[in-house]
N, C-alpha and C positions, 0 to 999 in steps of 0.2 A: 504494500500500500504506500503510495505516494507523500510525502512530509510537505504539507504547505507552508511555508514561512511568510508572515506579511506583515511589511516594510513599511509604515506612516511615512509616505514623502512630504507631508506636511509639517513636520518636525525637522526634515534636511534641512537648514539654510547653509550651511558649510561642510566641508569633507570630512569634520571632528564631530560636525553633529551625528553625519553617515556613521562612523565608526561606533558610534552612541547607540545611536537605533538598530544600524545591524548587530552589533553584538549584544545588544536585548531583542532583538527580535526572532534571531536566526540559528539560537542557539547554542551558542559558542561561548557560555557561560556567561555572558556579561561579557566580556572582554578577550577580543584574538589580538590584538594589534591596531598599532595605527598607520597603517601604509598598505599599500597595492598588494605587494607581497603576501601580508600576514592575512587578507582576505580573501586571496589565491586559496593560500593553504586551508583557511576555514572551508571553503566550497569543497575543496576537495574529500571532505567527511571524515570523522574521529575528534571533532575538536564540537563533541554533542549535538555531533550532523549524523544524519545514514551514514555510515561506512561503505556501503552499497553505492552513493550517491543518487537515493533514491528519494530524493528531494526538491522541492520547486520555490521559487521566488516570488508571491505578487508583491508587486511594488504597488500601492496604491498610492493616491497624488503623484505620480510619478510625473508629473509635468512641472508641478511647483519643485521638486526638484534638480528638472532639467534645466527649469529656470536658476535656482540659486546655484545650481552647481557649472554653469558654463565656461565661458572662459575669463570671467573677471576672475572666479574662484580658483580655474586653473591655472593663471597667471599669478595669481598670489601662494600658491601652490609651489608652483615652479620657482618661486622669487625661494622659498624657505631651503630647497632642496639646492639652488647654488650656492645659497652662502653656507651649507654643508656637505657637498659633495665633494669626492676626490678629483687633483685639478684636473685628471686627464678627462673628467666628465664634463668639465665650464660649459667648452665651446658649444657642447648636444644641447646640454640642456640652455642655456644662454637664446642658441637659435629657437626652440620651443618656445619660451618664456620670450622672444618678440615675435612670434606667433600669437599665441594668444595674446596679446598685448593690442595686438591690430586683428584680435578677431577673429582670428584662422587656427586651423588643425584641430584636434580634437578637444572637446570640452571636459573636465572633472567628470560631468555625468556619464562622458560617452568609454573614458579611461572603465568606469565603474561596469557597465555593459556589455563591453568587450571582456573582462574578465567574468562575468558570470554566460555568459554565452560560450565563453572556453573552456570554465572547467564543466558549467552544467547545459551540455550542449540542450535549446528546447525547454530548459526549464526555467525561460524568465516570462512571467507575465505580468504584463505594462497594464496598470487600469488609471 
C-alpha cells in the first residue's frame, strides 16, 4: 500500500521553511537535513520513509510555493553557498547565482522537483 505524505505549500515561504515542513511532514522524524543532498537521501527511504520507496508526495498549495520559492529565493540561496563553498566551486556556482539574479535557470522550487521526481520517479502530486 502506497504512503501518502502531504506537504502544506502554504507554510513554504523559504527553502528553511521546506526543510521544516518536509521533515514534519514526510516523515523523516522531524528533521533529515538542511540541503539538496540530505533530502535526496530522505526520499530515498529508511530515514521513516518505505524502504521499499513505496511512497508519494502531494504537495498541496504547491503554487504558493513555486511562488516563494523561485529565483529570488534561489538566488539568495546561491548567495549563502558561495560565500561557503570550496574555491574550485566560485566560478559554477557564481554563474548560477547571476542567473537567477536576472531570472533565469532553475528556481528553489524547481531544484526541489527534480529531486523528488528522481528519487520517486511518479510519485509527486502537484495540487
Amino acid at each position: 500500500m502506497t504512503v501518502r505524505y502531504v506537504l502544506d505549500g502554504s507554510q513554504v515561504r523559504t527553502l528553511e521553511d521546506f526543510w521544516r515542513v518536509a521533515g514534519e511532514s514526510i516523515g523523516c522524524g522531524g528533521y533529515f537535513g538542511r540541503n539538496l543532498d540530505a533530502f535526496a537521501d530522505c526520499l530515498r527511504g529508511g530515514f521513516r520513509t518505505p524502504d521499499d520507496g513505496d511512497f508519494m508526495i502531494e504537495w498541496q498549495g504547491h503554487e504558493i510555493s513555486r511562488r516563494n520559492l523561485g529565483h529570488h529565493e534561489a538566488a539568495r540561496q546561491l548567495e549563502m553557498w558561495l560565500a561557503r563553498c570550496h574555491p574550485t566551486n566560485r566560478d559554477r556556482i557564481a554563474e548560477r547565482l547571476a542567473e537567477a539574479r536576472a531570472g533565469r535557470g532553475p528556481t528553489a522550487f524547481d531544484w526541489l522537483v527534480e529531486i523528488i521526481e528522481e528519487e520517486l520517479p511518479g510519485g509527486l502530486l502537484l495540487r
